[in-house]
C-alpha positions as a printed Julia matrix, in Angstrom:
263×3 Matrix{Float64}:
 110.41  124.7    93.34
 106.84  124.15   92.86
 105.26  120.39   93.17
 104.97  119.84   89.49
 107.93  120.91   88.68
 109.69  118.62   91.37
 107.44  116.03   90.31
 108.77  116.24   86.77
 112.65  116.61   87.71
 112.11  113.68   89.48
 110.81  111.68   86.35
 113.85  113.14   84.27
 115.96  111.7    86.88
 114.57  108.76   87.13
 117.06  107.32   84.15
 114.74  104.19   83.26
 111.62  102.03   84.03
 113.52  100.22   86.53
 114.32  102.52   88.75
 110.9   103.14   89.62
 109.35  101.63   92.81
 107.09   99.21   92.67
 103.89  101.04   93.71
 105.0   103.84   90.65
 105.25  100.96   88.37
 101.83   99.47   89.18
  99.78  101.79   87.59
 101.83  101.23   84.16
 101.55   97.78   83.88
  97.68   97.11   81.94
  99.91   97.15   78.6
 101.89   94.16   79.27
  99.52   91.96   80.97
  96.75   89.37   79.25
  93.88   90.5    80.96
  91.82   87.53   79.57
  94.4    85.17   81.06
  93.03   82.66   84.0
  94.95   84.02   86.44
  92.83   87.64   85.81
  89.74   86.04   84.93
  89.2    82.69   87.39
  88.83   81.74   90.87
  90.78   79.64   93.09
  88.16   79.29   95.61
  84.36   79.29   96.17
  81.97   82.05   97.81
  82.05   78.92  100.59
  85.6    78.37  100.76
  85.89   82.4   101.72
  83.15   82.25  104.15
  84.94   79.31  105.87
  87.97   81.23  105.66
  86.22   83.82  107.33
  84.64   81.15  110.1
  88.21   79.98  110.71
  89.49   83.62  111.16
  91.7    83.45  108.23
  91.48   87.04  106.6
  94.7    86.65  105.08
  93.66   86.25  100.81
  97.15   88.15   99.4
  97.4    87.08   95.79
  94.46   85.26   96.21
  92.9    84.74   92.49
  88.65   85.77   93.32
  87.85   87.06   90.19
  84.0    86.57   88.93
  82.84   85.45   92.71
  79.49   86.69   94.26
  81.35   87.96   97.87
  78.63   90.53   98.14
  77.04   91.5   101.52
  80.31   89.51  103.41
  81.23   91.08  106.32
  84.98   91.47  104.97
  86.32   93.87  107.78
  90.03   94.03  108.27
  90.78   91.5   105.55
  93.8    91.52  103.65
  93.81   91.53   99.99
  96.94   92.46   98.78
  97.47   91.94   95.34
  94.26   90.03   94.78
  92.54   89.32   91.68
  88.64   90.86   91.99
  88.05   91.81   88.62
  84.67   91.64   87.58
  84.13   90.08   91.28
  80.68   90.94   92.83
  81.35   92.81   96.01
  78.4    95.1    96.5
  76.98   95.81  100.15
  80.46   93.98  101.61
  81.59   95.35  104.62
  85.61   96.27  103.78
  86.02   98.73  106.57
  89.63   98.85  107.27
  90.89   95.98  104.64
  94.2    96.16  102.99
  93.45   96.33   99.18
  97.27   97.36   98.25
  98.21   96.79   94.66
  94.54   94.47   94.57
  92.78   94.35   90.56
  89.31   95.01   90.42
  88.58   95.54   87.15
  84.72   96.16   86.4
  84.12   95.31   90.14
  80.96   96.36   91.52
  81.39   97.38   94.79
  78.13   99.57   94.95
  76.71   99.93   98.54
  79.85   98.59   99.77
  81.4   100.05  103.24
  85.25  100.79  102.79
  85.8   102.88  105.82
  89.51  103.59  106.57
  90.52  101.28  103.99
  93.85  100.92  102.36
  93.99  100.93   98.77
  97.0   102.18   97.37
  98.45  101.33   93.93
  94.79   99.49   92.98
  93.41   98.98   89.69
  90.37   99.98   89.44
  88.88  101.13   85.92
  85.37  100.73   85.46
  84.5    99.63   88.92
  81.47  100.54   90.21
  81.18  102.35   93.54
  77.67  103.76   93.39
  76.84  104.71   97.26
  79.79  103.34   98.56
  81.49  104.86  101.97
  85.13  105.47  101.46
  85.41  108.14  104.24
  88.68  108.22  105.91
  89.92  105.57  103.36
  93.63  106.02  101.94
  93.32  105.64   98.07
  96.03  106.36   95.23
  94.03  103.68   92.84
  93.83  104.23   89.09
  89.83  103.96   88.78
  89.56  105.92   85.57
  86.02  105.54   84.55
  84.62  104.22   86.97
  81.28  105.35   88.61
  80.7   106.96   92.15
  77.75  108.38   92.1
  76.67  109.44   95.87
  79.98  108.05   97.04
  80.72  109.66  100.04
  84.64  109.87  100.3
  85.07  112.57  103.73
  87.68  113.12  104.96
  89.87  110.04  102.46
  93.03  110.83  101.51
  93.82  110.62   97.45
  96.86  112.91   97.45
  99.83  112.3    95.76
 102.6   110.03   97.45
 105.07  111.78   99.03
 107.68  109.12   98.35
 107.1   108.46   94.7
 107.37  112.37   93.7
 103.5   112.34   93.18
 104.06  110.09   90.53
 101.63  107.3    92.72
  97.81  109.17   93.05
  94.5   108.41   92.85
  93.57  108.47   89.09
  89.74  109.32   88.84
  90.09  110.31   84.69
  86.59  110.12   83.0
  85.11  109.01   86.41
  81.75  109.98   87.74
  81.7   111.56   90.61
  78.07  113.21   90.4
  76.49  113.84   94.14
  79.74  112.23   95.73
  80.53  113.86   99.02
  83.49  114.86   99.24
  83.79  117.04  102.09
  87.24  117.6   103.66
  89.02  115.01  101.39
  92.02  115.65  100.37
  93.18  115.66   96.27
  96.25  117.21   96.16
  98.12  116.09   92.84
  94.95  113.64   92.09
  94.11  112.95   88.39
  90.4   114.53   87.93
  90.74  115.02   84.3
  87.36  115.0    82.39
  85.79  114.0    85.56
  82.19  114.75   86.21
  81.6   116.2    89.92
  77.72  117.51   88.77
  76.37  118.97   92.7
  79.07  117.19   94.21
  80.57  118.67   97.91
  84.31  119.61   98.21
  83.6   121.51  101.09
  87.02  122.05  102.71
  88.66  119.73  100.23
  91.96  120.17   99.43
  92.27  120.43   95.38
  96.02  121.57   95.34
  97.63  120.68   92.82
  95.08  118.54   91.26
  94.7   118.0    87.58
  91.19  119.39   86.84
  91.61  119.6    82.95
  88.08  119.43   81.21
  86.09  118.48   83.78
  82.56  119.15   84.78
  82.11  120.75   88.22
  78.76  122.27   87.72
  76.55  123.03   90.62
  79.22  121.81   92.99
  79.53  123.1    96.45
  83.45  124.52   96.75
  82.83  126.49   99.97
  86.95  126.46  101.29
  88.13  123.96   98.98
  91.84  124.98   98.46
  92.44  125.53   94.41
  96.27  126.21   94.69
  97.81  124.95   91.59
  95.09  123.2    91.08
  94.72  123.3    86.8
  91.62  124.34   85.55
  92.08  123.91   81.71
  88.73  123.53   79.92
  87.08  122.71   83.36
  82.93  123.79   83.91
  82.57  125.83   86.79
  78.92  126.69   85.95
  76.55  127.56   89.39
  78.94  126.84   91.79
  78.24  126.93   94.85
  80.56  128.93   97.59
  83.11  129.89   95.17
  83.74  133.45   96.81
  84.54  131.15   99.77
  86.91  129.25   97.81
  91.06  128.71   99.19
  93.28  130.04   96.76
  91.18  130.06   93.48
  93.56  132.63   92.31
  96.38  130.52   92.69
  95.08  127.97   90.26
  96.08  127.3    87.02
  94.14  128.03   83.56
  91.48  130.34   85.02
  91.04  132.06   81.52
  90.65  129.04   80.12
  87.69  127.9    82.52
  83.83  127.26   81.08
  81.15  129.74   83.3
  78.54  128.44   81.38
């Protein structure tokens, strides 16, 4: 049985909401929460409270509410944030290599510049954030950041495959996201959302793209030398000027090839 179709038993098994773990569940949840609420919206402590934190070697902030706060160029290394609030939060040229960011919100966060090295950010929300430049390599990711911008991220060798344990039902979500001149060499996407996406000259060099949901997006001039397109679905995607396509893994294998855009 192939992965979507495992994927999909598994949801028909699944009986109801309930049933669903926790990290499955996170990614559904923006329809019954106030997102103008305090506890999305305000801050329990000051830029100076978290740099004394910091002083006192406190990197512990789970559930921490730091929504709105200027935290940029903080050397933030190793910190937990676990189910923090950072929407809207300023966190641009941080240094986050290595920090927990599990089930964390940061909604219109601008986290441009920022390092994120072998970070863990799994079951995140993270629409509209702004990664512009930001180094994710080696990062673990399975955040929902539809439309947000990462243009020149470089995300080598990160892993935003599918969860294992939830079915592939828990995956990085990058719908609508811009992903222009990211570098994504050797990551791997299996089962990740990339619908509408645009990956303009972007490197998947050795990326693996099994799997992943590719439906209308825009992969023009993008370098695909043995990036692995098994099952990958290609519906109304632009694969105009590629680059290394004859070099490509399995680009017969994908899905919806007659329904791909040359042009």
């Amino acid at each position: 049985m192939s992965f979507p179709m495992k994927r999909r038993a598994f949801i028909a098994g699944l009986g109801s909401a309930s049933a669903w773990p926790v990290a499955v569940r996170a990614q559904d949840m923006m329809r019954h929460l106030d997102l103008t609420s305090p506890d999305m919206v305000a801050a329990e402590m000051t830029r100076a409270d978290v740099e004394a934190a910091l002083t006192s070697h406190q990197t512990d902030f789970t559930g921490k509410r730091l929504s709105g706060l200027d935290l940029s160029g903080l050397d933030l290394s190793g910190v937990v944030l676990r189910a923090a609030r950072l929407n809207k939060t300023k966190l641009n040229d941080t240094k986050l290599d290595g920090a927990v960011l599990d089930q964390a919100w940061l909604l219109d966060a601008d986290l441009s510049h920022a390092s994120l090295r072998k970070a863990n950010i799994v079951a995140a929300q993270m629409q509209r954030a702004k990664l512009d430049g930001a180094n994710l390599s080696g990062a673990r990711i399975t955040a929902d950041m539809t439309r947000a911008s990462l243009v020149g991220t470089v995300l080598t060798d990160a892993n935003l495959s599918a969860d294992n344990q939830s079915m592939g039902l828990m995956r990085a979500v990058l719908q609508s996201a811009n992903l222009s001149g990211a570098n994504l060499r050797h990551a791997d996407l299996s089962g990740a959302n990339l619908e509408f996406a645009s990956l303009v000259t972007a490197d998947l060099t050795g990326a693996s793209l099994r799997d992943a949901l590719l439906g209308g997006a825009n992969l023009t001039a993008t370098t695909v030398t043995g990036a692995d397109f098994f099952g990958a679905d290609l519906a109304s995607a632009r694969l105009a000027k590629a680059i290394g396509l004859d070099a490509a893994k399995n680009f017969e294998q994908a899905m919806n090839r007659d329904r791909l855009l040359r042009e």
